[in-house]
BAMI-727004 format. One record per residue (C-alpha): residue number from 1; x, y, z. Coordinates in steps of 0.2 Angstrom, whole numbers, plus 5000, padded with zeros to 4 digits. Layout:
// BAMI-727004
NUM:X:Y:Z
...
This chain:
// BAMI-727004
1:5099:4685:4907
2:5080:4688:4916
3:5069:4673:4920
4:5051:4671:4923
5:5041:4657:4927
6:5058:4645:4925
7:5062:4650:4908
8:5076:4660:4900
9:5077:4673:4889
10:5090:4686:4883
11:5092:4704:4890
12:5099:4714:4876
13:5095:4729:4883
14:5100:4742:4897
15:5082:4748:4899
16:5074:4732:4901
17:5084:4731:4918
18:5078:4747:4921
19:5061:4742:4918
20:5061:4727:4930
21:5070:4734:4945
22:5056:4749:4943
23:5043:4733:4942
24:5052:4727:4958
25:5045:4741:4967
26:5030:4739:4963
27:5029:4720:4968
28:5017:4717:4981
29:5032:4707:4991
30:5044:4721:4988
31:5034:4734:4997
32:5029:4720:5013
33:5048:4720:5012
34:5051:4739:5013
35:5039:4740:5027
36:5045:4728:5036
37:5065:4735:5035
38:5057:4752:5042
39:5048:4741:5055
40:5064:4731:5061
41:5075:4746:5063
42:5076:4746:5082
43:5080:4728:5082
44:5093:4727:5068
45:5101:4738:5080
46:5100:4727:5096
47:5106:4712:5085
48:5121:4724:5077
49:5125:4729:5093
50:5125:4710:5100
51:5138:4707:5086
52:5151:4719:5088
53:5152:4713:5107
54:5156:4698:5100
55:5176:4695:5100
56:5182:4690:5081
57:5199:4691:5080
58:5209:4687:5062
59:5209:4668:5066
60:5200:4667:5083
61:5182:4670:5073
62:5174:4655:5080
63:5162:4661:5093
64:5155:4675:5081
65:5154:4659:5068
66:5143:4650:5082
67:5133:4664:5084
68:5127:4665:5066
69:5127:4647:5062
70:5115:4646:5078
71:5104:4663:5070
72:5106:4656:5051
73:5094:4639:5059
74:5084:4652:5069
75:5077:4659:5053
76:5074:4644:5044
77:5090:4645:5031
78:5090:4626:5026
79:5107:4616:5026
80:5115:4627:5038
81:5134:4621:5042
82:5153:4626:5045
83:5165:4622:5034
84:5184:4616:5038
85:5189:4634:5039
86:5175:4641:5047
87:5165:4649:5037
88:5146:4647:5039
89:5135:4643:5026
90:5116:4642:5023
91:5104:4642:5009
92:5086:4648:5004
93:5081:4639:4991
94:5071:4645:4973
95:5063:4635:4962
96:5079:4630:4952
97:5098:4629:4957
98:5100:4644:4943
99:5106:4657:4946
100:5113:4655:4962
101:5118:4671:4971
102:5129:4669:4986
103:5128:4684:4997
104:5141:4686:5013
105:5149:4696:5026
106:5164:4694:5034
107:5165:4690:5051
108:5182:4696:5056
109:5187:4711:5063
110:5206:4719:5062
111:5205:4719:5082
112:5216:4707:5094
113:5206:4696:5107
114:5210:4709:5122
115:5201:4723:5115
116:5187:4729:5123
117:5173:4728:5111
118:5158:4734:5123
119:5145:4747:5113
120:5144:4762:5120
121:5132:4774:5113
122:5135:4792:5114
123:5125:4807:5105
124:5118:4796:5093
125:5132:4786:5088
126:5136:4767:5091
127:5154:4767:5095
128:5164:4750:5097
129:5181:4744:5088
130:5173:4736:5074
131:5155:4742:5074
132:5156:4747:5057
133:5170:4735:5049
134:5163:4724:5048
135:5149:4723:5062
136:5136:4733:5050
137:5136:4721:5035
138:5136:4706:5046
139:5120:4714:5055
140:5113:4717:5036
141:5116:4701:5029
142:5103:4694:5046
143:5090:4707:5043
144:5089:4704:5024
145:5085:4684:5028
146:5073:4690:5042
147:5063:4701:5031
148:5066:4687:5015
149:5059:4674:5027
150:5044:4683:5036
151:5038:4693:5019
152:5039:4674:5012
153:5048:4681:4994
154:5049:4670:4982
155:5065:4667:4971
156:5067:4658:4955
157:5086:4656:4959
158:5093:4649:4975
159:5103:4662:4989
160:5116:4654:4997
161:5122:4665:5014
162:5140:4666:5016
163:5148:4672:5031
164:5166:4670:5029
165:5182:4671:5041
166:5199:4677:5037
167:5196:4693:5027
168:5206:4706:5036
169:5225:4708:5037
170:5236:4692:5037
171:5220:4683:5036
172:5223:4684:5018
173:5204:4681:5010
174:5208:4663:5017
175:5186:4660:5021
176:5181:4668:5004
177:5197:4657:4995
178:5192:4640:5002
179:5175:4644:4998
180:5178:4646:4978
181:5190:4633:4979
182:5177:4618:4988
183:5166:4618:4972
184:5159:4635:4971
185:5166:4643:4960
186:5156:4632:4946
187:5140:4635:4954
188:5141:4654:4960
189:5130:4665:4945
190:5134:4679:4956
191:5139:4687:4972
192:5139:4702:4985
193:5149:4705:4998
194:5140:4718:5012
195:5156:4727:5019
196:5155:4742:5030
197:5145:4756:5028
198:5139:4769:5015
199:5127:4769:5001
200:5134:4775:4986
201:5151:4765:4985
202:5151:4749:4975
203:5167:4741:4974
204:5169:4733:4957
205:5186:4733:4957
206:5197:4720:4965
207:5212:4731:4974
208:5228:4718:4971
209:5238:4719:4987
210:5258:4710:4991
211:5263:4708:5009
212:5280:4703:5016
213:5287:4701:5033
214:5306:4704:5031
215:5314:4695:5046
216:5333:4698:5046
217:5345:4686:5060
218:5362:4690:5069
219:5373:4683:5082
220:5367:4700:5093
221:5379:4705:5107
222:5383:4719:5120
223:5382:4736:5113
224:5400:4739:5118
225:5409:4723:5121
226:5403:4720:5102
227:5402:4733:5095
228:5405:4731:5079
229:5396:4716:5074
230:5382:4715:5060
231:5368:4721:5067
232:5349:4717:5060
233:5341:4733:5061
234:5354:4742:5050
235:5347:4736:5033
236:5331:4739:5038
237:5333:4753:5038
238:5342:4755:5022
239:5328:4745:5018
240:5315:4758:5020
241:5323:4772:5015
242:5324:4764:4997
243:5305:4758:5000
244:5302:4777:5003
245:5313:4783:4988
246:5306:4772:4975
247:5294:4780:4961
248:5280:4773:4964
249:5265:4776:4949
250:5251:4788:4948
251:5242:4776:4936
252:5240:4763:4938
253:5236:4771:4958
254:5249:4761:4969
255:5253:4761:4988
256:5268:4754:4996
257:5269:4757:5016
258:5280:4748:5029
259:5264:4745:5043
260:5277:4736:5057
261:5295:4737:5063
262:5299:4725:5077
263:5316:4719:5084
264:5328:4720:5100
265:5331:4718:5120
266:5336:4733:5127
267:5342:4751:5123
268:5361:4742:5128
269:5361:4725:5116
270:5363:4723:5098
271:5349:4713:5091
272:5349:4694:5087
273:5335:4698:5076
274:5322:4711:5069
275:5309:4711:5056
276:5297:4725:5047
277:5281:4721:5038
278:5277:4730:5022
279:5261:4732:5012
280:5262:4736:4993
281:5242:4738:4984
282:5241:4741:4965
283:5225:4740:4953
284:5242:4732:4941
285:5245:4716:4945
286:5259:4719:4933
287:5264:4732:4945
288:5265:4722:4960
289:5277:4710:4952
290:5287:4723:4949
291:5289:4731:4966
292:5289:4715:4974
293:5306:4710:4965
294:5313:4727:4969
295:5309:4724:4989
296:5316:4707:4989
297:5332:4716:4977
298:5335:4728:4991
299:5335:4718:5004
300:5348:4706:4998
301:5358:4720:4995
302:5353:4729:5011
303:5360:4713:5019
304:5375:4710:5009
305:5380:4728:5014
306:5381:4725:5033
307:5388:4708:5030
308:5402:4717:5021
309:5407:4730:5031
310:5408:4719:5047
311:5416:4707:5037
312:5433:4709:5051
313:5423:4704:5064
314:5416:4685:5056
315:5399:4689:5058
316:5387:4688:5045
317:5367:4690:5047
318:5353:4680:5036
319:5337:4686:5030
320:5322:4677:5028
321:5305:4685:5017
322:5287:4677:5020
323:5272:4682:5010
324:5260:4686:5022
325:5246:4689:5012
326:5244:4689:4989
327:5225:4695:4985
328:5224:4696:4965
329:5217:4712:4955
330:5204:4711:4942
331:5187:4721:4939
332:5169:4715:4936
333:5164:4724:4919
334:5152:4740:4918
335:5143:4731:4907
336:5139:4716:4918
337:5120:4714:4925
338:5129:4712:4942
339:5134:4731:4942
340:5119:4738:4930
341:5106:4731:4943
342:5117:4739:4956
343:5118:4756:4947
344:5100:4758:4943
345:5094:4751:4962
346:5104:4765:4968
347:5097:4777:4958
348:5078:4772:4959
349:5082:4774:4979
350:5090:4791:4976
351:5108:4786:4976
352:5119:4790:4967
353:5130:4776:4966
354:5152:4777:4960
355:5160:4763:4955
356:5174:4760:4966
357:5192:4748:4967
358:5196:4741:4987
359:5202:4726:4992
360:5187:4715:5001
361:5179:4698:4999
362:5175:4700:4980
363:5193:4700:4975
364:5193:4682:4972
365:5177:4679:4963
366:5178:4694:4951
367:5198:4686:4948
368:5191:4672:4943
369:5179:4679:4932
370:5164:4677:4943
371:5152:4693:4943
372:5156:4701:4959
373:5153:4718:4969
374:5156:4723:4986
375:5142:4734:4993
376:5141:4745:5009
377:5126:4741:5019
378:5119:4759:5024
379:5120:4770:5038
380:5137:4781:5042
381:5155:4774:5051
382:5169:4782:5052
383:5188:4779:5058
384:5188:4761:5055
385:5201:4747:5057
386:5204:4761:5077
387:5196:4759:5094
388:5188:4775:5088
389:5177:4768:5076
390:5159:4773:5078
391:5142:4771:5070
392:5127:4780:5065
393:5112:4770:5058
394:5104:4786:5049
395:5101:4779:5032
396:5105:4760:5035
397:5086:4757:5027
398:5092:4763:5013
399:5106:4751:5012
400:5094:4736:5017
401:5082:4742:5003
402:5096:4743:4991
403:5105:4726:4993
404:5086:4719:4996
405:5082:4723:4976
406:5100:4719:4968
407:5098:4702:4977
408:5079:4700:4970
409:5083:4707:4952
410:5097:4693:4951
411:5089:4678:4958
412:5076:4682:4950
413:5054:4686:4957
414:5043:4675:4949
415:5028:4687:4953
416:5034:4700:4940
């Protein structure tokens, strides 16, 4: 549905979209905005740059946090706060409550708190761990409020500003989940996610995802006074050469990887205990049921094995699986105005954009039926989630100018 002047009316057609995101750039605001995103380039850099240097572990996000709650006030977001997990949350206002569009970033980075995060810059490129993931759309998300505030654009809905913790890894969606989950989801018409890098991606798929850390126990001993014993790295490794040997589908596209194996003293002991992490990602969620009851299968039997055949000696070992992390699947329908505004903002900008499936922030809305896409936020990255990730701002405007006119056509101008 469009609105103008407060009231609604139905959108039957594609190319009525179409006509109004071409009347977007027209809009006198629009091209102030435009302008003013070429303008800022130097300092969207500086802040983007101040960002990454900013430590945010999975879990240890909180200075970051303080940073943008303190940035958020700054420029005049209204009822700016922290929630119980951290996230932090400020609004701009419309002239209505509908439709709301929450746009976010998350603030975490895959990095433990003794990496070094400094930028350094070297022939043309920003390189940092974390400068592009997720660095680049957290420094998006306070450019598109700068220019929002200082072109003075008006909305008809109300933007809410989300900056969420505990998206990466065993952080398990746990900002964007309390979020939906603390009233939201009742409330939220519709919401993007600036993730990374890139202009053509949009992510209206929500990549399901299963994680487990196998943690198997023993007495452990000396490697030759008892040898002999059950010993906790033996059906690991059973274990993962089943993982390894299992059939995995081509369609629905499915991954199952074992990211961490941990476990023992010294080259001379037999362990007391070892454990191994393992990641399995589906578009199915069918799928990930599935493998997930052939992991668990194996590793009772991996475990009953070694129990049996150091039965003699009277030691037996015990297993313990912990999920680490469950994101759900879905996907936001072609059809939605979330991803036709998307498309044809793309394309007005020279874009071509491809509908894409990864696991980001928008797996929980669009799982709970919420219309949701994850966006890159321009400019280039490359080797994320390494200490070798870098940055290269060519093309971020274009990013900026994008997200600028999908956040617009949703909310809503009433100068159209």
């Amino acid at each position: 549905m469009a609105r103008r002047g407060g009231e609604i009316r139905e959108v039957e057609e594609t190319s009525v979209h179409r006509l109004e995101i071409a009347q977007l750039l027209d809009a006198p605001s629009v091209r102030r905005a435009f302008h003013l995103i070429d303008a800022l380039a130097d300092a969207i850099t500086r802040e983007h740059v101040a960002i990454c240097e900013i430590p945010a572990p999975p879990f240890g996000e909180e200075q970051r946090a303080r940073y943008f709650e303190r940035r958020f006030r700054e420029l005049g977001l209204e009822g700016v706060r922290r929630d119980t997990v951290g996230n932090v949350i400020g609004f701009r206002h419309g002239w209505s409550d509908k439709p709301t569009v929450v746009v976010s970033a998350h603030l975490d980075t895959v990095f433990p708190n003794h990496v070094d995060v400094r930028v350094r810059r070297r022939n043309g490129r920003y390189h940092a761990p974390g400068i592009g993931d997720n660095a680049s759309g957290l420094a998006a998300l306070l450019a598109l409020i700068e220019v929002l505030q200082r072109v003075r654009v008006t909305t008809i809905g109300t933007l809410v500003f989300l900056c969420t913790v505990g998206e990466e890894g065993e952080g398990n969606l746990r900002g964007v989940r309390h979020f939906f989950t603390d009233g939201w989801a009742e409330k939220t018409d519709a919401f993007i996610s600036l993730d990374g890098h890139g202009v053509e991606r949009i992510v209206s798929g929500a990549l399901g995802s299963r994680r487990y850390r196998i943690t198997i126990a023993g007495p452990g001993g000396h490697s030759w006074g008892d040898f002999g014993i059950v010993n906790p790295i033996h059906p690991l490794a059973e274990v993962i050469r089943q993982l390894v040997e299992y059939p995995l589908p081509r369609r629905p596209r499915t991954s199952l990887t074992v990211g961490r194996i941990e476990g023992g003293q010294s080259v001379n002991a037999i362990p007391q205990s070892a454990f191994m992490d393992v990641d399995i990602r589906s578009t199915s969620s069918a799928v990930l049921d599935r493998i997930s009851e052939y992991v668990k299968r194996v590793v009772a039997q991996a475990v009953r094995q070694e129990n049996a055949r150091c039965a003699a000696t009277g030691t037996r070992l015990s297993y313990h699986i912990h999920c680490l992390g469950d994101r759900p699947t879905g996907e936001t329908s072609p059809d939605t105005d979330i991803i036709r505004v998307a498309q044809e903002a793309s394309r007005l900008l020279g874009i071509e954009p491809q509908l894409e499936w990864a696991s980001t922030d928008a797996n929980i809305p669009i799982s709970l039926g919420i219309p949701a896409i994850a966006m890159g936020a321009g400019g280039n990255a490359g080797n994320p989630h390494t200490l070798d990730e870098w940055y290269d701002a060519t093309n971020r405007e274009l990013g900026l100018k994008r997200a600028l006119l999908v956040i617009l056509a949703l909310a809503g101008v009433p100068e159209l």
